[in-house]
C-alpha positions as CSV (number, residue, x, y, z in Angstrom):
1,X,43.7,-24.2,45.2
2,X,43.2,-24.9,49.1
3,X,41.8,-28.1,49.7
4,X,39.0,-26.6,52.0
5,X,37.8,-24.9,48.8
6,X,36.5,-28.7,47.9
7,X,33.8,-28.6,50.7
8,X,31.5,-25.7,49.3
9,X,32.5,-26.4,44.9
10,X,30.0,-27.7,43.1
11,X,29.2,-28.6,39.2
12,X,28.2,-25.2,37.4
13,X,26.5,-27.4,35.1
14,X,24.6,-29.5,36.6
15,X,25.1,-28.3,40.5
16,X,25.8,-31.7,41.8
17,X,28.0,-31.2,45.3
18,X,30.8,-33.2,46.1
19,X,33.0,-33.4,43.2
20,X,35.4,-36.0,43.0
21,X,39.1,-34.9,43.3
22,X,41.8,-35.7,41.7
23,X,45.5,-34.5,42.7
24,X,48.3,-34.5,40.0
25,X,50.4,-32.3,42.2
26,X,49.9,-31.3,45.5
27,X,52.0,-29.5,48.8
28,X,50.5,-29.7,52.2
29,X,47.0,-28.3,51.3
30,X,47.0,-26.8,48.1
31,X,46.4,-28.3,44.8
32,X,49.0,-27.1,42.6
33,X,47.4,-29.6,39.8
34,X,45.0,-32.2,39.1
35,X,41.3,-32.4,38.0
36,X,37.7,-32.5,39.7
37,X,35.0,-34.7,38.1
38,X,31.2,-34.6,38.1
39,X,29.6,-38.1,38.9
40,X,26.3,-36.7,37.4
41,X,27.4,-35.2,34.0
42,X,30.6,-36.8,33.4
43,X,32.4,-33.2,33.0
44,X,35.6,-32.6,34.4
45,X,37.9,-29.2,35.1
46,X,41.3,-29.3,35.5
47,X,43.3,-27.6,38.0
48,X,46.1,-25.8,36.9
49,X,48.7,-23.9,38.7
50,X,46.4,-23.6,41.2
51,X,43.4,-22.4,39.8
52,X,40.3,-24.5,39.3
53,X,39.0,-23.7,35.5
54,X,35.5,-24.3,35.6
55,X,33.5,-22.8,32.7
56,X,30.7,-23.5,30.9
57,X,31.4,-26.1,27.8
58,X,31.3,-22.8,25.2
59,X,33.7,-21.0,27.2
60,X,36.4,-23.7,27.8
61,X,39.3,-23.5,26.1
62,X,39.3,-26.8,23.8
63,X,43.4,-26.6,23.2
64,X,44.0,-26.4,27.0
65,X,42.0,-29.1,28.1
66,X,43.7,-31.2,25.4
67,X,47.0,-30.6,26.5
68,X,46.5,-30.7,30.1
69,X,44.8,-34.3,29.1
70,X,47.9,-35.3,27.6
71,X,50.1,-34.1,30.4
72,X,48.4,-35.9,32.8
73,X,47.1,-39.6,30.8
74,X,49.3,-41.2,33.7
75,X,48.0,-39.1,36.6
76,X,43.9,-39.3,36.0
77,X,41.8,-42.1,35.9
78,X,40.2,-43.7,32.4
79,X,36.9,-42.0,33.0
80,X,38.0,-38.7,32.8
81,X,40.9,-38.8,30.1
82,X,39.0,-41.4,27.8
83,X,35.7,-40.2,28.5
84,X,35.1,-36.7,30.3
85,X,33.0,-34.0,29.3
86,X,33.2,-31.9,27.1
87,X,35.6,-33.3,25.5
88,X,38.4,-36.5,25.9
89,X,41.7,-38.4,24.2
């Protein structure tokens, strides 16, 4: 994902603009991994191999997000692994 791509996402829950970024993996100004977080609703979406997933709750894939938690416990702060939406470790 480009990093300019940051300046026009927003939460398609809740529509709060800027999200918090958080970079796992990154080269020059993409975003090969990592996660952006909602400030207002607590949801996260991961980035992965470049591609921000950011469904609806009913549409995420629970198995994914669970794994990519794991992957990552190091990488992301407390509020998203412990705590994010939908759901957390």
């Amino acid at each position: 994902m480009n990093k300019k791509l940051l300046e026009i996402l927003a939460c398609p829950i809740c529509k709060h603009h800027p999200l918090e970024e958080f970079y796992v993996d990154e080269k020059d100004e993409l975003v090969i991994e990592g996660a952006l977080y909602c400030t207002e609703c607590s949801r996260y979406f991961p980035i992965i191999e470049e591609i921000p997933i950011m469904l609806p709750d009913e549409l995420r894939d629970k198995k994914q997000d669970i794994k990519f938690l794991k992957n990552n416990t190091e990488s992301l702060p407390e509020k998203i692994v412990k705590n994010g939406n939908p759901w957390h470790l």
